[in-house]
C-alpha positions as CSV (number, residue, x, y, z in Angstrom):
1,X,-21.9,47.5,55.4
2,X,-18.3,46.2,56.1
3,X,-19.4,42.4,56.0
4,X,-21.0,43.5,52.6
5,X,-17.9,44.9,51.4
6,X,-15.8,42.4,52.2
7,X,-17.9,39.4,50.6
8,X,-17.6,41.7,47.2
9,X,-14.0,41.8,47.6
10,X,-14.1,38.2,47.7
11,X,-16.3,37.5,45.2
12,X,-13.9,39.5,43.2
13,X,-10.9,37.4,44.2
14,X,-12.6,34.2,43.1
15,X,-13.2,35.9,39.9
16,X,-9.6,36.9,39.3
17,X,-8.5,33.3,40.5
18,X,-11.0,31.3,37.9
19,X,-9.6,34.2,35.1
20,X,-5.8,32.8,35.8
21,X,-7.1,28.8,36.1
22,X,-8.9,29.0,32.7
23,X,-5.9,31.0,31.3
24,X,-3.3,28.5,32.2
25,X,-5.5,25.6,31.0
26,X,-5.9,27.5,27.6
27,X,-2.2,27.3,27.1
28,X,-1.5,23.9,28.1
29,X,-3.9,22.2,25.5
30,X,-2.4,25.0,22.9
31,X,1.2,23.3,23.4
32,X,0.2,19.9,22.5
33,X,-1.7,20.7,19.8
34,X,1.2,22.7,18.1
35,X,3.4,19.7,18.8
36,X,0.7,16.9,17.1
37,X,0.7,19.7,14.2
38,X,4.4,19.5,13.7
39,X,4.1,15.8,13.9
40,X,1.2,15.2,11.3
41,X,3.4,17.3,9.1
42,X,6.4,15.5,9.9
43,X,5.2,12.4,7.9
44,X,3.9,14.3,4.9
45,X,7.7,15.3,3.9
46,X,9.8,12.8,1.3
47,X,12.4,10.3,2.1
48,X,15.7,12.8,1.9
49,X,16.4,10.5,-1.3
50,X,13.2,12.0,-2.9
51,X,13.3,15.3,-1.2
52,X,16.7,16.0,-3.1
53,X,14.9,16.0,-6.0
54,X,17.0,13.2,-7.6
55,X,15.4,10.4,-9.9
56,X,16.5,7.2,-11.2
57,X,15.8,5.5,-14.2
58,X,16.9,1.9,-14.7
59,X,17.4,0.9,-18.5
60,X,18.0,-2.6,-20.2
61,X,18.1,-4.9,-23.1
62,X,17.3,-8.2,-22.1
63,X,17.0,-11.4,-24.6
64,X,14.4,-14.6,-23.5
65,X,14.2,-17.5,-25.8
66,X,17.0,-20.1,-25.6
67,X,20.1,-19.2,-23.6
68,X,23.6,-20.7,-22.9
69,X,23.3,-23.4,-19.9
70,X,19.6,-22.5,-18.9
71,X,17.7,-23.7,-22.1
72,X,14.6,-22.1,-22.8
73,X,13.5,-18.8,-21.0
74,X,10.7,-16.7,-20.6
75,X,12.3,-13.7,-18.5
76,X,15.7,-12.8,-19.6
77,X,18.9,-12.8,-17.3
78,X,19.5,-8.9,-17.4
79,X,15.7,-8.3,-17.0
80,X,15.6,-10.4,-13.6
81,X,18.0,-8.2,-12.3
82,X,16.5,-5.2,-13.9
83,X,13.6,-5.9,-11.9
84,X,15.8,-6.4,-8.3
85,X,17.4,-2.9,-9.3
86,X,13.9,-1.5,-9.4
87,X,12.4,-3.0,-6.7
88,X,15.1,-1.7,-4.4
89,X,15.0,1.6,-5.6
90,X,12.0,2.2,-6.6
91,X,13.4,3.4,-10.2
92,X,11.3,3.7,-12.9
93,X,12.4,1.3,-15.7
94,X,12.5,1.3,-19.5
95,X,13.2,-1.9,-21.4
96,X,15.3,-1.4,-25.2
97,X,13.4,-3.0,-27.4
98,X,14.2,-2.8,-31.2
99,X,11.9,-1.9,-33.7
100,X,12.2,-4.4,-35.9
101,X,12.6,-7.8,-34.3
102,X,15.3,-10.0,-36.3
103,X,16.6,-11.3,-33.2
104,X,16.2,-15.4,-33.2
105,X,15.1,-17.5,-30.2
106,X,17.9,-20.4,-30.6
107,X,21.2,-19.6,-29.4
108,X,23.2,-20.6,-31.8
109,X,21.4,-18.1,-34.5
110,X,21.1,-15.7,-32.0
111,X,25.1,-15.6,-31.1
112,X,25.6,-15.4,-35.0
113,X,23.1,-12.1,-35.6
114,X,25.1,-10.5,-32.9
115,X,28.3,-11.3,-34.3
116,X,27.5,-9.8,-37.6
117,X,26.0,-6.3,-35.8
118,X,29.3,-5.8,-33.9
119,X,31.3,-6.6,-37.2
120,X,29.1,-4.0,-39.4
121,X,29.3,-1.6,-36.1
122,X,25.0,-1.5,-36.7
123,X,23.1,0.6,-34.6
124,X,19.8,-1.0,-35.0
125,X,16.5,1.2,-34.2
126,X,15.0,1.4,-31.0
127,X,11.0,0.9,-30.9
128,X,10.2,3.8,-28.3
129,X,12.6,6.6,-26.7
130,X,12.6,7.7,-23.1
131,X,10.6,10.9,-22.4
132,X,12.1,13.3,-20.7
133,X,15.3,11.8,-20.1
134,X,16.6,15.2,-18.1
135,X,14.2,14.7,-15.2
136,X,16.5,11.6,-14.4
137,X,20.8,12.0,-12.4
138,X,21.1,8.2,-12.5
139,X,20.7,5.7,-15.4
140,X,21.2,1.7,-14.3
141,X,22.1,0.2,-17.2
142,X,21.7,-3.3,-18.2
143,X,22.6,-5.8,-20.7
144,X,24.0,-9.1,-21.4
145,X,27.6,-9.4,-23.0
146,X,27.8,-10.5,-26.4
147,X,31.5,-11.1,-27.6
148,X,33.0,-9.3,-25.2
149,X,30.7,-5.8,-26.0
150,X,27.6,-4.3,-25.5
151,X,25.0,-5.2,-28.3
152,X,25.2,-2.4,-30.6
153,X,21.6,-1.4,-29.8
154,X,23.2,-0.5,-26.5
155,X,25.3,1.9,-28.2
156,X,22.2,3.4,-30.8
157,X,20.6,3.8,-26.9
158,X,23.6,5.5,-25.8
159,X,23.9,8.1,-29.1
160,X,20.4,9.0,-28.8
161,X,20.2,11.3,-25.9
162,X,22.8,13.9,-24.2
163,X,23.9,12.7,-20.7
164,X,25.9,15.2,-19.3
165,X,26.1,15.5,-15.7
166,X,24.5,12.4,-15.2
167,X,25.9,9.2,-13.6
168,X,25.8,5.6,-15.4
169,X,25.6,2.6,-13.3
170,X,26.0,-0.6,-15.4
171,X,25.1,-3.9,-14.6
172,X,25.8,-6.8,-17.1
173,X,24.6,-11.0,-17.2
174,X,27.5,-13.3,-18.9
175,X,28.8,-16.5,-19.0
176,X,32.4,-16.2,-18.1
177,X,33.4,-12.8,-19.6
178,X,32.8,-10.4,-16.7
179,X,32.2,-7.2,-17.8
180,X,34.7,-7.6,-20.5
181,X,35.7,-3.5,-20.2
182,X,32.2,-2.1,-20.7
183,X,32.9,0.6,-18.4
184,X,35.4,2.2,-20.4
185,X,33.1,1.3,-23.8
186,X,30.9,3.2,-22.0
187,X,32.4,6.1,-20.9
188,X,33.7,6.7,-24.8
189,X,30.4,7.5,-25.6
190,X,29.1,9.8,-23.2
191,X,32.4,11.6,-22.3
192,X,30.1,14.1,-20.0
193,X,28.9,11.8,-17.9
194,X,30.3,9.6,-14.9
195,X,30.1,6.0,-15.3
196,X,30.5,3.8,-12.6
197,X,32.2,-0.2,-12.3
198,X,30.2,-2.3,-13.9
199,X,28.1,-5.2,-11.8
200,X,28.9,-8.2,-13.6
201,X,26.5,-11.1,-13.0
202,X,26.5,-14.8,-14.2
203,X,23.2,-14.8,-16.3
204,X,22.6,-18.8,-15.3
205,X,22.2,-18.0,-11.8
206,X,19.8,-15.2,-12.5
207,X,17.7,-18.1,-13.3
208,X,18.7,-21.2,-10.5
209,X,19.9,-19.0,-7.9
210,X,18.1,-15.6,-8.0
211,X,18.1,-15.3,-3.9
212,X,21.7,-15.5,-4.2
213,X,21.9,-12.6,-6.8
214,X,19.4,-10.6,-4.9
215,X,21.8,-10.8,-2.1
216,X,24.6,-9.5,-4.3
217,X,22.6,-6.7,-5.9
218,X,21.7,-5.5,-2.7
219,X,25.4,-5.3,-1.8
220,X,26.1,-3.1,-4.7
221,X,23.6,-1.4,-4.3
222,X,24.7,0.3,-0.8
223,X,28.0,-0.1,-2.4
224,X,27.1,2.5,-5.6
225,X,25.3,5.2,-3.3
């Protein structure tokens, strides 16, 4: 009766001993598991630049057709580095057009129309508008320098929608002007917003040394954050 007794006592011991194996074991595979969770999860969330909540739009006016030192074009100077902007950023972009085209292709025509905007102060029309303008804190915007301004549809761009609290970054192409004080020009119009320095870019080497610009652009770039 003893010998029986004692092999159900041990029985029962082997029992209790495979109940704490099989316990442990459950709560080793738990904690990986948990961890490959947090992990899968981990690359679901937005770059901190998209997780702020904070949107870019770049905006330009760009002119192809004949241009000073390159000759004929068929992607404008300020829409080459439109594009680098965007492609760095991954802005969305919207391109001023106007809604009636009197714009010439020669240069020397061309030079003249914008000469008689800027002394008439026009505001020519714009063929679409930006929708929903307030989902966007930082507007790029582009445009070449025609004597020593914006073009004035820059400015019917700039009247048409309420920036306050948002932050301008300009970029212009030129031909020895600079930026010819468009910061300032700027920042008379939309008095609620912050405008930053002005990239100023030589529009011929948009077009025969673009690696070059990228380079530059890239510079301010990290240099505007």
């Amino acid at each position: 009766m003893k010998r029986i007794i004692a092999i159900v006592a041990a029985l029962a011991l082997l029992l209790a001993l495979a109940g704490c194996s099989a316990n442990n074991g459950t709560k080793e595979t738990t904690a990986p598991a948990s961890a490959t969770t947090a992990q899968a999860e981990g690359t679901k969330t937005d770059t901190p630049e998209k997780a702020s909540g904070s949107k870019a739009l770049v905006v330009y006016f760009s002119r192809t057709g004949e241009q000073y030192g390159v000759g004929v074009i068929e992607k404008g100077n300020t829409a080459i580095v439109a594009d680098m902007i965007v492609e760095q950023t991954g802005a969305d972009s919207f391109e001023i057009l106007p809604k009636t085209d009197n714009y010439p292709t020669t240069y020397k025509e061309l030079t003249d129309v914008a000469k008689e905007e800027q002394n008439q102060n026009a505001r020519p029309s714009i063929k679409d508008t930006v929708q929903n303008l307030e989902q966007y804190d930082t507007i790029y915007l582009g445009y070449p320098i025609w004597w020593g301004d914006l073009p004035m549809i820059c400015y019917t761009f700039l009247e048409s929608y309420d920036f306050s609290g948002k932050t301008i970054i300009p970029f212009c192409t030129h031909e020895g002007s600079g930026n010819a004080g468009t910061q300032s020009k700027i920042q008379s119009v939309v008095k609620n917003a912050t405008v930053k320095e002005v990239l100023a870019i030589t529009g011929t080497d948009t077009q025969k040394d673009p690696d070059s610009v990228k380079t530059t652009v890239t510079g301010w770039l990290n240099g505007s954050k």
